[in-house]
C-alpha positions as CSV (number, residue, x, y, z in Angstrom):
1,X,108.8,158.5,82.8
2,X,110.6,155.8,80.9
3,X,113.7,155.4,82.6
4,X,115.3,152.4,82.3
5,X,116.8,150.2,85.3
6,X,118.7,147.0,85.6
7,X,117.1,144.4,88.1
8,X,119.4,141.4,89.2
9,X,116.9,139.3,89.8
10,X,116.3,135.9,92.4
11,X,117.8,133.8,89.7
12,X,121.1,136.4,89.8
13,X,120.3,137.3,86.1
14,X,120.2,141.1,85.6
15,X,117.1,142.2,83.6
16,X,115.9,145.2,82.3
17,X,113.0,146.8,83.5
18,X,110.9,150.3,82.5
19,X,110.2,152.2,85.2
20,X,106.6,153.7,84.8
21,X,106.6,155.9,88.3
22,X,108.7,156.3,90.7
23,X,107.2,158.2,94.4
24,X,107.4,158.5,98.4
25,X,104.6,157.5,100.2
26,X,104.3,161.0,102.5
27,X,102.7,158.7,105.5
28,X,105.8,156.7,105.8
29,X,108.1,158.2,104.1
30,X,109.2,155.4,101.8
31,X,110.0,155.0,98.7
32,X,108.1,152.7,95.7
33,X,108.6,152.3,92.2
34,X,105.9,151.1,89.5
35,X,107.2,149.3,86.8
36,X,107.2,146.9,83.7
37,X,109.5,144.5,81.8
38,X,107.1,144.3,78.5
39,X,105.4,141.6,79.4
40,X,101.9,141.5,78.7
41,X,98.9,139.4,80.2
42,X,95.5,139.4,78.3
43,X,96.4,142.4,76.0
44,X,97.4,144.4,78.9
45,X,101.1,145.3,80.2
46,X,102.4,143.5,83.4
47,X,102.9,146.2,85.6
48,X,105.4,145.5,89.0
49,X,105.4,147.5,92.5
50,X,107.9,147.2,95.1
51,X,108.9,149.3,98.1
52,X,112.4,150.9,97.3
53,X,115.1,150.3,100.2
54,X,118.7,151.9,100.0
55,X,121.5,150.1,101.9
56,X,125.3,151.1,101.4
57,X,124.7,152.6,98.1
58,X,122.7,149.7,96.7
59,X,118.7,149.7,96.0
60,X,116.8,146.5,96.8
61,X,113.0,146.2,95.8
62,X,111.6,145.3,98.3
63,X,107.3,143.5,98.7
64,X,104.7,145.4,100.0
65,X,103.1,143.1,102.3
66,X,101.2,144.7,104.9
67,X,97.2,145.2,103.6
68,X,97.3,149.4,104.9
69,X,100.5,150.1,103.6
70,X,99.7,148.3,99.9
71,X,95.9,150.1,99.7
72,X,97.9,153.7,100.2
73,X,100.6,152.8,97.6
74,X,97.0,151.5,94.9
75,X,95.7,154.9,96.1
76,X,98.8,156.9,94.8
77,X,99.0,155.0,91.4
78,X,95.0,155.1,91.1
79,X,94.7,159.0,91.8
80,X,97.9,159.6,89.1
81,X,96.2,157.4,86.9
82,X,92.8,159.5,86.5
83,X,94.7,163.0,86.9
84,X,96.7,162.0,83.9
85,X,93.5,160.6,82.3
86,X,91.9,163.9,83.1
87,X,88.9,162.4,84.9
C-alpha cells in the first residue's frame, strides 16, 4: 500500500506514519489500519494497529481493547499475510 499519513500524536507532535493495510472488519463493520513509522525492534519493523473512528470530518485511531474484537482484527492481518506469501 504505502500511503503515507500524518498522526498528531499524545504529545501534539504530528508524525508521519506508513500505512501498511488499511480494512473493515465485516463483523462490526469498523474500520482499522495497520501501520509503521520505521521503527524497528530486533531486526524487525514496528508495526501499529488501531481501530479507525470518523467524527466531523476528522479520523482518530482509536485501541483495540476488547480480547474478541483484537483476535478477529490478528485473523484479518494473519490470513493477508500468508495469501500474499502464497502459503
Amino acid at each position: 500500500m504505502n500511503k503515507k499519513v500524518i498522526i498528531t500524536n499524545s504529545q501534539g507532535q504530528k508524525v508521519e506514519a506508513t500505512v501498511i493495510k488499511a480494512f473493515t472488519l465485516k463483523e462490526n463493520n469498523k474500520d482499522y489500519i495497520v501501520y509503521t513509522f520505521g521503527e524497528n525492534n530486533d531486526n524487525n519493523v514496528k508495526t501499529y494497529v488501531s481501530c479507525v473512528r470518523e467524527e466531523n470530518g476528522e479520523y482518530y485511531f482509536d485501541s483495540i481493547n476488547d480480547d474478541n474484537e483484537w483476535k478477529k482484527v490478528k485473523d484479518v492481518i494473519v490470513n493477508e499475510r500468508m495469501s500474499s506469501n502464497g502459503i
